[in-house]
C-alpha positions in Angstrom: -10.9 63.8 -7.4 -12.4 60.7 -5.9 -10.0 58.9 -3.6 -12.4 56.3 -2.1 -11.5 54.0 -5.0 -7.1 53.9 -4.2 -8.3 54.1 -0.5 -9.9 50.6 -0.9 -7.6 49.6 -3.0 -4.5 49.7 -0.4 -6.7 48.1 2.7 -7.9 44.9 0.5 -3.8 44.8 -1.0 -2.1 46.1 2.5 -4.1 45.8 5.7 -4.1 42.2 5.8 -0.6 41.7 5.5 0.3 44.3 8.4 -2.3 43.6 10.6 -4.1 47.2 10.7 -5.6 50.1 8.6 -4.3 53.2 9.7 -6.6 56.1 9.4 -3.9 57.8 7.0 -1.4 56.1 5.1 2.1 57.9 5.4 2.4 60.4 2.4 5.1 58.5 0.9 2.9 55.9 0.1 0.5 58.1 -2.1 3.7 59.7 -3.5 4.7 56.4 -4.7 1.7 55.1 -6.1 1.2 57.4 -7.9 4.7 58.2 -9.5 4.3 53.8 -10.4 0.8 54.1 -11.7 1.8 57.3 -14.4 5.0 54.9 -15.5 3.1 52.3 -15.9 -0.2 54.3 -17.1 -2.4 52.8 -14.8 -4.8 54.5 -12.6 -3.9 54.5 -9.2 -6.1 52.0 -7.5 -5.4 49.7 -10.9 -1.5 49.9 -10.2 -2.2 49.0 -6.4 -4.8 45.9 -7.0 -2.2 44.4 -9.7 0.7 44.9 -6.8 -1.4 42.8 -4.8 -1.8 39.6 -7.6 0.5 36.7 -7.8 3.8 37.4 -9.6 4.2 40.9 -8.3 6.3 40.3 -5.4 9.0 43.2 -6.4 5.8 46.2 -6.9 4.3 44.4 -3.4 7.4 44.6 -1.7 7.8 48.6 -2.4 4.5 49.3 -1.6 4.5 47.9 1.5 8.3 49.6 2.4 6.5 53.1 1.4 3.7 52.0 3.8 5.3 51.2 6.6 7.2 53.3 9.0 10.6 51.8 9.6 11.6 54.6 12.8 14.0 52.4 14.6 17.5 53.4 15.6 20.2 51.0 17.8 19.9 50.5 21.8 16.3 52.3 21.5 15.0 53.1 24.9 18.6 52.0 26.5 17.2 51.6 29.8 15.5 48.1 28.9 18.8 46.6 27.1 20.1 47.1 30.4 17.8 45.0 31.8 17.4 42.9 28.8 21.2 41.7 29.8 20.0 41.2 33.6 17.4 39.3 32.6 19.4 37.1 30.1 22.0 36.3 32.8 19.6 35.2 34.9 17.5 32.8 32.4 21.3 31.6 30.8 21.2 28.7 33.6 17.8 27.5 33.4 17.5 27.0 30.6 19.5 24.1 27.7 21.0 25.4 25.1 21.0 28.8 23.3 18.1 31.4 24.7 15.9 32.1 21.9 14.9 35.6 21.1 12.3 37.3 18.7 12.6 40.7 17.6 9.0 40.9 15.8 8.3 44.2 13.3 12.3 44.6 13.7 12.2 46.7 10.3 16.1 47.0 9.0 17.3 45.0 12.2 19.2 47.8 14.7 16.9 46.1 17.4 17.6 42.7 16.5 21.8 43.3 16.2 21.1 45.2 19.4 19.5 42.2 21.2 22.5 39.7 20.3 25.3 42.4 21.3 23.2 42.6 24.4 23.6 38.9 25.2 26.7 38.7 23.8 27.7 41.5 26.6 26.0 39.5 28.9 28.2 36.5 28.3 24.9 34.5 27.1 24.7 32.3 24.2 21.3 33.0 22.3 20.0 33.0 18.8 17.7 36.2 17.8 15.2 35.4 14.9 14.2 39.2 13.3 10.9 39.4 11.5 9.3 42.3 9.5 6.4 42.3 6.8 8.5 45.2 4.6 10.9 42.6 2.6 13.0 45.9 1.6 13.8 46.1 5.1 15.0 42.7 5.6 17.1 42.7 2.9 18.8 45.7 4.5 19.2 43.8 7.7 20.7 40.8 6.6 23.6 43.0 4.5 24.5 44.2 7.8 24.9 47.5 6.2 22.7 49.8 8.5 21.0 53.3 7.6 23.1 55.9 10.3 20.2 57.1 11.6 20.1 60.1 13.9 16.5 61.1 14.1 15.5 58.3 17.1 17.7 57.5 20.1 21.7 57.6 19.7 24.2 57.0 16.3 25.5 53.7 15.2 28.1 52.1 17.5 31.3 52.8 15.8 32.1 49.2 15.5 28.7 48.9 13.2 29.7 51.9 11.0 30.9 50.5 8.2 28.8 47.2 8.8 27.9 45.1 11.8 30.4 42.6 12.5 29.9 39.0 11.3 30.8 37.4 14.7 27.6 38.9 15.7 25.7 38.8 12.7 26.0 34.8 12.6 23.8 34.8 15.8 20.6 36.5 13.7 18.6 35.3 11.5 16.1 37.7 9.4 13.1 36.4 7.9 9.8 38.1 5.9 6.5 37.9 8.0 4.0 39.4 9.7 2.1 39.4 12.8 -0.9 38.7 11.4 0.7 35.4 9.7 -0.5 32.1 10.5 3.2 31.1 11.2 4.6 34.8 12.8 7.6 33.7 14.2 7.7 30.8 11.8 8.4 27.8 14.0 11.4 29.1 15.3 10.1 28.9 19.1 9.4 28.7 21.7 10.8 32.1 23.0 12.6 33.1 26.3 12.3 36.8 24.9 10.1 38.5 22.4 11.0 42.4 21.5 7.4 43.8 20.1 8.6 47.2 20.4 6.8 50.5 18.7 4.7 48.3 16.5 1.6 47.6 18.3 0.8 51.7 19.2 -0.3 51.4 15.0 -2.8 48.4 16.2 -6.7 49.8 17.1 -6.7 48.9 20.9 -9.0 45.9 20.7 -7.0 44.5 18.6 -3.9 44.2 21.1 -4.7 41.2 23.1 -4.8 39.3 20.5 -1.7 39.9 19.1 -0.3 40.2 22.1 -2.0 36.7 22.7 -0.5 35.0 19.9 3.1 36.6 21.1 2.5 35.1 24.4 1.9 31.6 22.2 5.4 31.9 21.1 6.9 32.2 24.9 8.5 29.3 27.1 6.5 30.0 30.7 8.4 32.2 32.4 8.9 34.0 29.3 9.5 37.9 28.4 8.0 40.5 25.8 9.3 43.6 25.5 7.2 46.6 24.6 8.1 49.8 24.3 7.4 52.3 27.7 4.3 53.8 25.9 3.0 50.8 24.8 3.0 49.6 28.2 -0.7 51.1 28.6 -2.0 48.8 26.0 -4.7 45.9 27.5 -2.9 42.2 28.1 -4.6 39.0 27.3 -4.9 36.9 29.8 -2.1 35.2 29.1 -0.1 37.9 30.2 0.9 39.8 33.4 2.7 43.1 33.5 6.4 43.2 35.1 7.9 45.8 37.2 9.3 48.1 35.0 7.3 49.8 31.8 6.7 47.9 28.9 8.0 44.6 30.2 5.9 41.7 30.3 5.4 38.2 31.9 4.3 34.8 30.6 3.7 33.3 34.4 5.5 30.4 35.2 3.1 26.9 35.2 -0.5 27.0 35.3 -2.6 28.7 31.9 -0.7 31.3 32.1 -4.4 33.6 32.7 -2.4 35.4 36.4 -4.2 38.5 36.9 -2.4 41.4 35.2 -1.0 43.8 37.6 -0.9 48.0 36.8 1.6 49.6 36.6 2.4 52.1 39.1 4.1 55.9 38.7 7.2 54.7 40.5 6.7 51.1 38.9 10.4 51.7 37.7 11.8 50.1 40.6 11.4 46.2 41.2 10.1 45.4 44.6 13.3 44.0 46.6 11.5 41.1 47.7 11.1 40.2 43.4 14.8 41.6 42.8 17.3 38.6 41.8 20.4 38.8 43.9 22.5 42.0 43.4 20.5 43.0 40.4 20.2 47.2 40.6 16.8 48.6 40.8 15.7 50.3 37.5 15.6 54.1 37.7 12.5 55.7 37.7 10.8 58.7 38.4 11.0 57.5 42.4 14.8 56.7 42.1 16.5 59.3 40.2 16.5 61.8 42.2 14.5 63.9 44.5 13.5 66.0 42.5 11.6 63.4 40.2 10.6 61.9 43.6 9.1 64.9 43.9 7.2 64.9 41.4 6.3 61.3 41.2 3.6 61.6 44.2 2.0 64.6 42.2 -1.4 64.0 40.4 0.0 61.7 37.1 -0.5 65.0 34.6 1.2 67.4 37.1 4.0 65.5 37.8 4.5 64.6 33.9 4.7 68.5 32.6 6.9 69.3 35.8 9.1 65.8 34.3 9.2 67.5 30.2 9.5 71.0 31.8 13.2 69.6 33.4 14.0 68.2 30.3 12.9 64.5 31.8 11.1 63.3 28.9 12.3 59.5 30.0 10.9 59.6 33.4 7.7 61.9 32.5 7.1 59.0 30.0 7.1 56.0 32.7 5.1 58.5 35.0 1.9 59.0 31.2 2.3 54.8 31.1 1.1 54.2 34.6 -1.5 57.3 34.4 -2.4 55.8 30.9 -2.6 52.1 32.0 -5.1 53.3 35.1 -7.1 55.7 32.5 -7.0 55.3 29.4 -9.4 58.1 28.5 -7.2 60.5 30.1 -6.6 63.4 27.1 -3.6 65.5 29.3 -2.3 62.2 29.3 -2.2 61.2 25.6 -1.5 64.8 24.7 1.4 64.9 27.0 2.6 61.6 26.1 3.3 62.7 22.5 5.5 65.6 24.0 7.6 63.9 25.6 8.0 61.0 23.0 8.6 63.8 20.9 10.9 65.3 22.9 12.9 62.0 22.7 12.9 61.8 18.9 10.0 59.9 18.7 8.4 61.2 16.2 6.4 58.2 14.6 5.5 57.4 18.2 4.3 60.8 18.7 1.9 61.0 16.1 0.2 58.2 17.2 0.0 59.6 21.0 -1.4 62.7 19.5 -3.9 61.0 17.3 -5.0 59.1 20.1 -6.0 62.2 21.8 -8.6 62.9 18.7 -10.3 59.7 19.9 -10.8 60.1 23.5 -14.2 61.3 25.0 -14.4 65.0 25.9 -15.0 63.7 29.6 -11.6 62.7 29.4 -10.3 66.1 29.9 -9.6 67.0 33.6 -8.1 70.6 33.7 -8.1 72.0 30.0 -10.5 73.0 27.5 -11.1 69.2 25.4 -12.1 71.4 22.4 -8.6 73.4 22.6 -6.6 70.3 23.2 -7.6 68.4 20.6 -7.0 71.0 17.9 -3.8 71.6 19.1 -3.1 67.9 18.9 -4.7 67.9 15.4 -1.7 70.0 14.3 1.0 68.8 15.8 -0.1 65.2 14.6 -0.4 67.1 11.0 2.7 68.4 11.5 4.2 64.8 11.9 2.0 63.3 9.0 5.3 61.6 7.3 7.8 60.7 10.4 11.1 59.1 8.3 
């Protein structure tokens, strides 16, 4: 059977509106489209192109919730909530009136209910905006009645178990769009904080700046985005500087904005003191938690990374792959061990990705392993992970 027709077909109707064309669309994509095309006894590419016309919003809308992977769980990657509320506390004075936050791709809105609790912890008055192109998802996050995931990261907080509150559900606002909009964050800025977390890793990587450009469009200067630690690796626009811990990134105060973008070291975890607001605690990283991880830290990248997983570290192995990454991005030990430990945090979306990336990288990437070996290995494990939900 001839798939090249329904392949075409979902890039023309779904890559524009999420911004990229993965190689492989998840399988419960093809599983819908083609349980929708038999009921309505359509071929398969036919069902998908009249999804795509005017006056098919509902068939659109499912598509695009089958195509996109909605991982997300609340307080993902808890280490940069905690300094999500440092970092609100300390731009709370500066600035008039409520902070402004964006949680862009926030899928069914943990992140974006986790961002207001955050500030609302933090004694901070702010208004969160939540976007994501799948309008199934949104409509999930504005009923406040979240999935109880358990895959990714930790269970609901009990007081969201039978629905977030609406104390804090009156300080977000959900709204249909994508990144790739001419409006993405839909006039609602400028931005103190942007959360672009576990979105962009499904982006080719010259396509980053730019997204990441417009992002930094959105952002007062002095402004935040968020990625997540593995996306910390991913090339800046100028616009852009990297911060001190992994993932966290800086619109510079005055000026363009076009400050040299700084790398991010293996023990890059820890702010230096001289940077550190008053009584703020370092972050932990693999040079601060413990000697053993400090240990390991001034080990080759790779080395230190496996002896990280090997402890059951997967956190600080991670931070230890971003700054290895970020200095080579080539590097295939890197990638490959990058998925294991994202997989070893219940990442498994995330992990795909890493391992897919290691298909892509030259053979002279390899350092101390056979390329040809590691790749097939990756093959299957990425294989393995073909539908992450």
């Amino acid at each position: 059977m001839d798939d090249r027709p329904l392949e075409r077909a979902l890039a023309r109707v779904l890559s524009p509106r999420l911004g990229h064309a993965p190689s492989r669309w998840p399988e419960t994509l093809y599983l819908h489209v083609r349980e929708r095309a038999q009921r309505a006894g359509l071929g398969e590419a036919e069902y998908v192109e009249r999804a795509g016309q005017a006056g098919e919003a509902a068939s659109l809308a499912m598509l695009l919730d089958a195509a996109t992977i909605g991982h997300t769980a609340a307080y993902r990657h808890p280490e940069q909530f905690e300094r999500l509320g440092r970092v609100l506390a300390d731009l709370a004075p500066r600035r008039p009136g409520p902070l402004r936050l964006w949680c862009a791709g926030c899928s069914t809105g943990e992140e974006a209910y986790s961002a207001a609790a955050c500030a609302e912890a933090a004694g901070v008055d702010a208004a969160v905006l939540g976007t994501d192109v799948n309008p199934v998802a949104i409509a999930v996050a504005r009923s406040g009645l979240l999935p109880q995931r358990r895959s990714v990261g930790a269970p609901l907080p009990a007081p969201w178990a039978e629905g977030v509150p609406e104390a804090l559900r009156r300080r977000v606002r959900f709204e249909v769009a994508s990144l790739t909009d001419a409006q993405p964050a839909l006039g609602a800025g400028p931005f103190d904080v942007i959360l672009c977390r576990n979105v962009l890793i499904y982006f080719e990587r010259d396509q980053v700046p730019r997204v990441l450009g417009r992002l930094a469009a959105e952002l007062v200067p002095g402004g935040h985005v968020v990625l997540s630690p593995a996306e910390g690796i991913l090339p800046l626009p100028p616009e852009l500087r990297r911060g001190p811990a992994p993932g966290w990134l800086q619109r510079p105060e005055g000026g363009d904005g076009a400050a040299p973008a700084s790398r991010v070291e293996p023990s890059s975890g820890v702010e230096p003191a001289s940077s550190r607001a008053p009584g703020a605690q370092a972050e932990e990283g693999p040079a601060s938690a413990g000697a053993g991880a400090g240990a390991a830290a001034r080990e080759p990248g790779a080395e230190a990374a496996a002896r990280l997983l090997g402890a059951g570290r997967a956190d600080e192995a991670e931070q230890v792959l971003a700054a290895l990454l970020n200095a080579d991005p080539e590097h295939l030990e890197g990638w490959f061990l990058l998925g294991e430990a994202l997989l070893a945090r219940g990442e498994r979306a995330q992990a795909r990705a890493a391992f897919q990336r290691v298909l892509r990288c030259s053979a002279a990437g390899a350092r101390h392993v056979d390329a040809g070996a590691l790749r097939r290995a990756a093959a299957r494990r990425a294989e393995a992970l073909r539908d992450p939900r």
